[in-house]
N, C-alpha and C positions, 0 to 999 in steps of 0.2 A: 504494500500500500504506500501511496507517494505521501512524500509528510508537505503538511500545510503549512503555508506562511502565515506567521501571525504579524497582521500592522499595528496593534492595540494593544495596551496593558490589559491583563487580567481584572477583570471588576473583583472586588469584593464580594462575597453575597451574603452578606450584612443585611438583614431586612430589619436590624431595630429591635430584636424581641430579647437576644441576647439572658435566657433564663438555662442553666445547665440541666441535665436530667442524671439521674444518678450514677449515670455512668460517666459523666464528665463532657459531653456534647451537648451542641446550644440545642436549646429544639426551635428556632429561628433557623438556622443558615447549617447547621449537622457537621459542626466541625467538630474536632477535639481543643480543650484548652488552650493547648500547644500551638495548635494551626491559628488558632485567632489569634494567640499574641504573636506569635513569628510572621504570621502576614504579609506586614511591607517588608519584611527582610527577603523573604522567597524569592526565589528568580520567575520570568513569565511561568516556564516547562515548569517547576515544582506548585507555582499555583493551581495549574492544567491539572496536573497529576492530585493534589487535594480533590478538587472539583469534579474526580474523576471515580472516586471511592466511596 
């Protein structure tokens, strides 16, 4: 499969609700602790790849 160019930054997917569930994932946006706070540090690919799991 040919890989795609990306012209954009990664959005956030931050929808604002930001409440954990006991397992330590927002139930807003289903990240882990971790992925929220390292965030802007991530490169595009390791955004892609959160957003992907």
């Amino acid at each position: 499969m040919a890989e795609q160019l990306e012209f954009f930054p990664v959005a956030s997917p931050c929808r604002g609700i930001c409440q954990s569930d006991e397992r330590g994932f927002c139930s807003g946006c289903m990240r882990s602790r971790d992925e929220r706070f390292k965030w802007q540090k991530l490169s595009d690919a390791e955004k892609q790849n959160v957003l992907r799991l």
